[in-house]
C-alpha positions in Angstrom: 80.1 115.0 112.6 81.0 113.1 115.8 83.6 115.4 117.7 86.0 114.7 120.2 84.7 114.1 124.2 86.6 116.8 125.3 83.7 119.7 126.1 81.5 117.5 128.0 84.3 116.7 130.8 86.2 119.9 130.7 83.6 122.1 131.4 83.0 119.2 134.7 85.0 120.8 137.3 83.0 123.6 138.1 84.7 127.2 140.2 88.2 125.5 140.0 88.7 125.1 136.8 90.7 128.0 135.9 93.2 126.7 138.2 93.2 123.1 137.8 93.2 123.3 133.7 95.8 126.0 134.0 99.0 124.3 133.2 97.0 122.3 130.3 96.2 125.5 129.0 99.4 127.1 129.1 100.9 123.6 127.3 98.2 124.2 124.8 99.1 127.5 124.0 102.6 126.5 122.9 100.5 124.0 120.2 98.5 127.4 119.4 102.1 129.0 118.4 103.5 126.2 116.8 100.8 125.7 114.4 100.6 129.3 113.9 104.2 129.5 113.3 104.2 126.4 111.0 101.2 127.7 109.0 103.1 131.0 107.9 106.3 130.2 107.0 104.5 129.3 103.9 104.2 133.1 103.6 107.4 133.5 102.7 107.9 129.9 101.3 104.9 130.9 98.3 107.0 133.5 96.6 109.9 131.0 96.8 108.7 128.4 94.9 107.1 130.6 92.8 110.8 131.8 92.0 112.1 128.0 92.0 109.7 126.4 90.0 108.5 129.6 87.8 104.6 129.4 89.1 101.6 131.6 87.7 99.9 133.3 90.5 97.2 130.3 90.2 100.0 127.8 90.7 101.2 129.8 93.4 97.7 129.7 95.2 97.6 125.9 94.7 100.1 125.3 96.6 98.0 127.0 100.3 95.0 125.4 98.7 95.9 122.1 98.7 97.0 122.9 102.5 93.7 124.0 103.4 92.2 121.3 101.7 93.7 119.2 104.5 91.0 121.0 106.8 88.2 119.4 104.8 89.6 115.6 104.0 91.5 115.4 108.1 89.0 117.0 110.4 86.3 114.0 110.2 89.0 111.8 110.7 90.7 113.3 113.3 87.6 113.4 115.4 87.2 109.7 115.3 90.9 108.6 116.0 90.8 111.2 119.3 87.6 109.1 120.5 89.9 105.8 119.7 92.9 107.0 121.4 92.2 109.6 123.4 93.3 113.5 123.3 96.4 113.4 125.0 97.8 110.8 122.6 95.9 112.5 119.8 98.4 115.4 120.3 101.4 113.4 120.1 100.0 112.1 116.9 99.0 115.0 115.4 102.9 116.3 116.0 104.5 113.6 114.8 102.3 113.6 111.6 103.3 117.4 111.3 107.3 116.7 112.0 107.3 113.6 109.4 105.9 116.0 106.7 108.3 118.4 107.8 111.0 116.1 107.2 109.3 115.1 103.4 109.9 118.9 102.7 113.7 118.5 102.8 113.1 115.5 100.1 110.9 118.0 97.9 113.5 120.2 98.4 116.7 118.1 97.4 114.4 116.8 94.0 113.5 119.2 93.6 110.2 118.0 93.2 106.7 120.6 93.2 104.4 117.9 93.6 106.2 115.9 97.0 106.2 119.4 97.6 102.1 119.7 97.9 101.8 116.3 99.5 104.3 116.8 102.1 102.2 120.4 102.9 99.3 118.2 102.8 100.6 115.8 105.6 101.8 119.0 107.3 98.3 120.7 107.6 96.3 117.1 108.6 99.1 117.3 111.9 97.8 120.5 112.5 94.0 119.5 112.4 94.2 116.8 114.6 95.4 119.7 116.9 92.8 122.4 115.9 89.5 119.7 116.0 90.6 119.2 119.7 92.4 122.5 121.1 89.8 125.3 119.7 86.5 123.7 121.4 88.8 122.8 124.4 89.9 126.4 125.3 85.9 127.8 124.4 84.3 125.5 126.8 87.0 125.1 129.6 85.5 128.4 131.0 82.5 130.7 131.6 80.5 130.6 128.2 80.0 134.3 128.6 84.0 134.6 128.5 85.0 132.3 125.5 85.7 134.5 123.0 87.7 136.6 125.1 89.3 133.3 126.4 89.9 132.4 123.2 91.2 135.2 121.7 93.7 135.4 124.3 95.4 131.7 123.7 95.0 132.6 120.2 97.2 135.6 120.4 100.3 133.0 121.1 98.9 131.6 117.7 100.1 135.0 116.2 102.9 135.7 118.3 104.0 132.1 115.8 102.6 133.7 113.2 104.7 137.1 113.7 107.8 135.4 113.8 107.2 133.0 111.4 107.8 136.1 108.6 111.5 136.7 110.1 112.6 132.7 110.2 111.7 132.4 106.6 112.9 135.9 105.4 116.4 135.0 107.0 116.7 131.2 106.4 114.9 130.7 103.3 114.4 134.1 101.2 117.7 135.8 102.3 119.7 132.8 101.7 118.4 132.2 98.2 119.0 134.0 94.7 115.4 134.7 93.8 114.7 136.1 97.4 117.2 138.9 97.5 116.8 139.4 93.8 115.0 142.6 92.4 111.6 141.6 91.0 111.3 140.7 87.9 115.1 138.8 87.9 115.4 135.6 85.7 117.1 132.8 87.6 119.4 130.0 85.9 118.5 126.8 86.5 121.8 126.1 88.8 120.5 128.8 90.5 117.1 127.5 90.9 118.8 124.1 92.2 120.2 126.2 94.8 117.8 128.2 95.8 115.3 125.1 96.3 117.8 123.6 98.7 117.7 126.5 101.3 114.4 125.1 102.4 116.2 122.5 103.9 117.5 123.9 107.3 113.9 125.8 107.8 112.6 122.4 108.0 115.1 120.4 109.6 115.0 123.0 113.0 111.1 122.4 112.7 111.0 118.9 112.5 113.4 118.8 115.5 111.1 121.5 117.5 108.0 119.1 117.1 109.6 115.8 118.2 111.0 117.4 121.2 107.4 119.0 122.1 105.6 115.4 121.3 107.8 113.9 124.0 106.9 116.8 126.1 103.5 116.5 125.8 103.7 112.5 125.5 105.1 113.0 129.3 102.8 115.7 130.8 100.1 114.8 133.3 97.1 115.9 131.2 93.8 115.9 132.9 90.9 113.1 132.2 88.6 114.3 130.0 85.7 112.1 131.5 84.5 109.5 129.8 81.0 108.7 131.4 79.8 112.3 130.6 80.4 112.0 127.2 78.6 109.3 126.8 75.8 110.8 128.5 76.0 113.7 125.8 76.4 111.5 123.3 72.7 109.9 124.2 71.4 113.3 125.2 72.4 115.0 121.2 69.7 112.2 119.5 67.1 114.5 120.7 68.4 117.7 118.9 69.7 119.3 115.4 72.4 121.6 115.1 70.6 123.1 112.0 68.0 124.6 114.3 71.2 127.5 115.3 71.5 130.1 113.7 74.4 130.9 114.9 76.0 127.5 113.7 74.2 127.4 110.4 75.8 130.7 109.6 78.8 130.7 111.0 79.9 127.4 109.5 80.5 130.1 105.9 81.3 132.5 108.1 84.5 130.5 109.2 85.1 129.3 105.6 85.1 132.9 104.0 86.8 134.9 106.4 89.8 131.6 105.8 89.6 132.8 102.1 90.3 137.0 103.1 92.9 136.2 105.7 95.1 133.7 103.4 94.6 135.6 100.0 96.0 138.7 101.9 99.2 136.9 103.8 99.4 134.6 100.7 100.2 137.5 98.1 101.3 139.8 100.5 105.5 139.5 99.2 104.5 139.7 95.8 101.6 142.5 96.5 104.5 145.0 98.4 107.5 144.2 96.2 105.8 145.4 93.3 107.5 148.8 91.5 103.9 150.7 92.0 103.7 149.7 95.1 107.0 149.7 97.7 109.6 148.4 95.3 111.4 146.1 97.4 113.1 142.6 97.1 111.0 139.4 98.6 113.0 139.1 101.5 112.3 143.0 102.3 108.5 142.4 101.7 108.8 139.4 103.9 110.0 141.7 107.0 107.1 144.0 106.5 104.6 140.8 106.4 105.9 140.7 110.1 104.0 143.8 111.2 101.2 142.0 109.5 101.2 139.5 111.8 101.8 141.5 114.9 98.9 143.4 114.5 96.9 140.3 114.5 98.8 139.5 117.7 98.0 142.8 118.9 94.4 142.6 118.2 93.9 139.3 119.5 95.3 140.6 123.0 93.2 144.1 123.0 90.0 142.4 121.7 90.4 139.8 124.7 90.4 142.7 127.2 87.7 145.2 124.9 85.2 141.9 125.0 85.7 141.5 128.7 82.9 144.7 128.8 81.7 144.3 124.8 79.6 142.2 123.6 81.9 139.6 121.3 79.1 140.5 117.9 79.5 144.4 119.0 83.3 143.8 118.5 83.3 141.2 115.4 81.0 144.0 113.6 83.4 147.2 114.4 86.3 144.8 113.5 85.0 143.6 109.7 84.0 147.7 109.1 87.3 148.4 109.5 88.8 145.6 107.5 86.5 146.7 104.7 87.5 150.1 104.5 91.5 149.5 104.7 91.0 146.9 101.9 89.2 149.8 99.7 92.2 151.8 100.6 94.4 148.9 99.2 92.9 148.1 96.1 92.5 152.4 95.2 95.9 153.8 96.2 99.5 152.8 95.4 102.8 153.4 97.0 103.0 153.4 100.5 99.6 153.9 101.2 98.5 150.5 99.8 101.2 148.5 101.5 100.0 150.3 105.0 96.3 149.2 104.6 97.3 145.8 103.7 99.5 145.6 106.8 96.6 146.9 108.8 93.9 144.3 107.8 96.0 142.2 110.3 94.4 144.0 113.0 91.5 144.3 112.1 91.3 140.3 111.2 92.9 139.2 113.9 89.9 138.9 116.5 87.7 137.2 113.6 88.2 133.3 113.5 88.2 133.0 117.3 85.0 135.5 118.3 83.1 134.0 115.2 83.8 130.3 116.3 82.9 130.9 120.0 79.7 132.7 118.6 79.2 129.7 116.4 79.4 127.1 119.0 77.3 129.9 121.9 74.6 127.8 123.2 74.6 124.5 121.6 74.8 122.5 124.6 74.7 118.9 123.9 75.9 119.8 120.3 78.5 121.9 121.2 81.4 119.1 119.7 79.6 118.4 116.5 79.3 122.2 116.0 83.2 122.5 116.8 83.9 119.9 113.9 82.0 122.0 111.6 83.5 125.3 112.3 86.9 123.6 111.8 85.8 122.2 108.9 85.3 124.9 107.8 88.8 126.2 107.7 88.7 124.4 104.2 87.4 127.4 102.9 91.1 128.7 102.5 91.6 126.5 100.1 89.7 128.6 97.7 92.9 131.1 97.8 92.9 129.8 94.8 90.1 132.2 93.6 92.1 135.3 94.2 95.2 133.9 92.6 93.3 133.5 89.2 91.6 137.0 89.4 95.2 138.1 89.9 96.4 136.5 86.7 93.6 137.7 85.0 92.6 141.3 86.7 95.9 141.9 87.8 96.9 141.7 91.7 95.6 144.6 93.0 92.1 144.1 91.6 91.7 141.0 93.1 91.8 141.9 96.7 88.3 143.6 95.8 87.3 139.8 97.1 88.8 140.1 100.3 86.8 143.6 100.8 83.2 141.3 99.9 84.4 138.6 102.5 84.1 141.2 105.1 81.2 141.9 104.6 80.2 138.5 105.1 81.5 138.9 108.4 79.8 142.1 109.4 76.3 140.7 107.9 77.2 137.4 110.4 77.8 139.9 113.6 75.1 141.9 113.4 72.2 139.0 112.6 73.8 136.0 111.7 75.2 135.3 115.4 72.5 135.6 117.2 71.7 132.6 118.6 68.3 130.5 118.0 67.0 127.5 120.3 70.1 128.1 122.3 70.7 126.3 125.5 70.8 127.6 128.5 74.3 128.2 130.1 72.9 126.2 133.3 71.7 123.3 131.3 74.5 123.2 129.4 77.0 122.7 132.4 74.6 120.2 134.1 75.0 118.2 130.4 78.5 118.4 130.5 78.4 117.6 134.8 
């Protein structure tokens, strides 16, 4: 996949880097939150529809598949239009893209209409790829290779402080103001009351729509640094000579990506419906949605200890302790009811939260040359949330609890890719790398 020429200049400006890239960085971490924040409002937006348009768990699951989908069918695309345009209009594009779907949810919503519902998610996520194809490989190489995954687990904690508000904007505007959100479980809706309770979607994504023009013409304005065009071209001559599929690292971390998308989605996806269940905490959806908060902050929080713990761990050390511990709460999940249950499930956040960033800098850790190709890949691979869709069908036919039994196996995916998968095979070294890049 040809990749964006962003890691062969970045990486150009040798010991002052961290000081000249800073104030791109710190812009770029606003894009990290936004997309994060953007991404889990459909949290609370699932059990919603489900309520509007009286979905099966499977139809429920569609609806984030369909987004993830977006990963697969935008990424190759995206990589070609930022070579055409460039990244910093790229970025513009990719919001605007995001803030007209955005404003295609408020027609869904005033249909009401479930399919201009998945097709304005669908033009939502492809915003957010253009963003992801060039911001992820951007932050990992912009540094010391031996810090990225902390570096990157660091920008991606603003990701989840998006993520950890998200929960509390859609519980309030969208679940709290509706019939089906503050109703007990189980409550059949009228279909005036469905009418209503599709149009409280509207504000939600009004504010949003606003939030992303206004941060286009930020970025549209800000003096982003050249990302070096003569170098890439250089890399570009230099990656004839080589094949990603001779790393290791890559080969397995390209499913490593795409199955730890299908555990962290299934979990936030069916969380609501998972805690307001009557064995389980017994509260309305817009309750359950407060509680998918913590959720989120633990993924926050683990992002930002995990940045510090990998400044003196090796990043597989970490990713291995991590998916142990995500294995065991999701047993604890699936086997116990009550409050013990919804507790685990809140503390997978945690324990996923240092996952997709360590596993795609360890993906991407000493391809060299490669190293934008490989990025494509791993955010390819983000497709593989699209198979959410899995879990929901176990949980119509298993039941819900059951089917979190293949969140547990995804884990273990993760801690067979940490402790032999990462470890990288006809690697480059860091030196040659930079002189590639140079």
């Amino acid at each position: 996949m040809a990749g964006p020429p962003i890691a062969s200049g970045a990486v150009a400006t040798g010991g002052g880097a961290g000081v000249a890239y800073r104030p791109a960085l710190t812009l770029l971490a606003s894009l990290f939150f936004m997309w994060g924040f953007i991404t889990v409002i459909n949290n609370t937006l699932l059990p919603h529809l489900r309520s509007v348009f009286d979905l099966n768990y499977t139809q429920t699951t569609l609806i984030e598949s369909v987004w993830f989908i977006a990963y697969f069918f935008a990424s190759i695309p995206s990589a070609k239009l930022i070579e055409r345009i460039g990244y910093q209009k790229s970025l513009v594009t990719g919001l605007i893209i995001m803030a007209l779907g955005a404003v295609g949810m408020v027609l869904a919503a005033s249909l009401p209409s479930y399919g201009v519902t998945l097709v304005m998610l669908f033009v939502i996520a492809s915003g957010i790829t253009l963003l992801q194809v060039a911001a992820n490989p951007y932050v990992a190489v912009i540094g010391p290779p031996e810090t990225a995954s902390s570096r990157l687990n660091l920008v991606q904690a603003l990701n989840s402080a998006g993520t950890m508000l998200a929960p509390l904007f859609g519980a309030y505007l969208i679940l709290g103001r509706s019939k089906g959100g503050t109703a007990q479980t189980g409550t059949v809706l009228t279909p005036a009351e469905r009418l209503a309770d599709a149009h409280s979607v509207v504000l939600p994504y009004v504010l949003v729509a606003i939030v992303l023009v206004v941060l286009a013409v930020v970025i549209a304005r800000f003096p982003l640094p050249a990302m070096g065009s003569a170098t890439s071209r250089l890399a570009k001559e230099e990656r004839k000579h080589h094949s990603l599929w001779k790393h290791r690292n890559l080969v397995f971390g390209i499913p490593a990506i795409f199955i730890y998308l299908i555990a962290e989605i299934g979990v936030a996806n069916l969380f609501v419906n998972f805690v307001s269940q009557p064995t389980i905490a017994n509260v309305t959806a817009e309750e359950a949605g407060r509680y998918l908060t913590l959720l989120w902050g633990g993924m926050m929080i683990g992002r930002f200890v995990g940045s510090a713990i990998m400044q003196r761990i090796p990043a597989e050390t970490v990713l291995a302790a991590f998916s142990i511990g995500a294995f065991v709460v999701m047993l604890i999940t699936v086997f116990t009811t009550g409050p013990a249950a919804m507790w685990s499930l809140i503390a997978v956040g945690l324990f996923h939260s240092i996952m997709f960033p360590t596993i795609f800098t360890l993906g991407i850790k000493g391809l060299g040359p490669l190293t934008e190709e490989g990025s494509g890949l791993l955010i390819m691979a983000i497709a593989g949330g699209a198979l959410v869709v899995v879990q929901g069908k176990l949980a119509d036919t298993f039941g819900l609890q059951p089917s979190f039994l293949l969140t547990a196996a995804c884990e273990l995916y993760i801690l067979f890719y940490a402790l032999w998968g990462a470890k990288a095979t006809n690697a480059f070294p860091d030196a040659a790398a930079q002189e590639t890049a140079a």
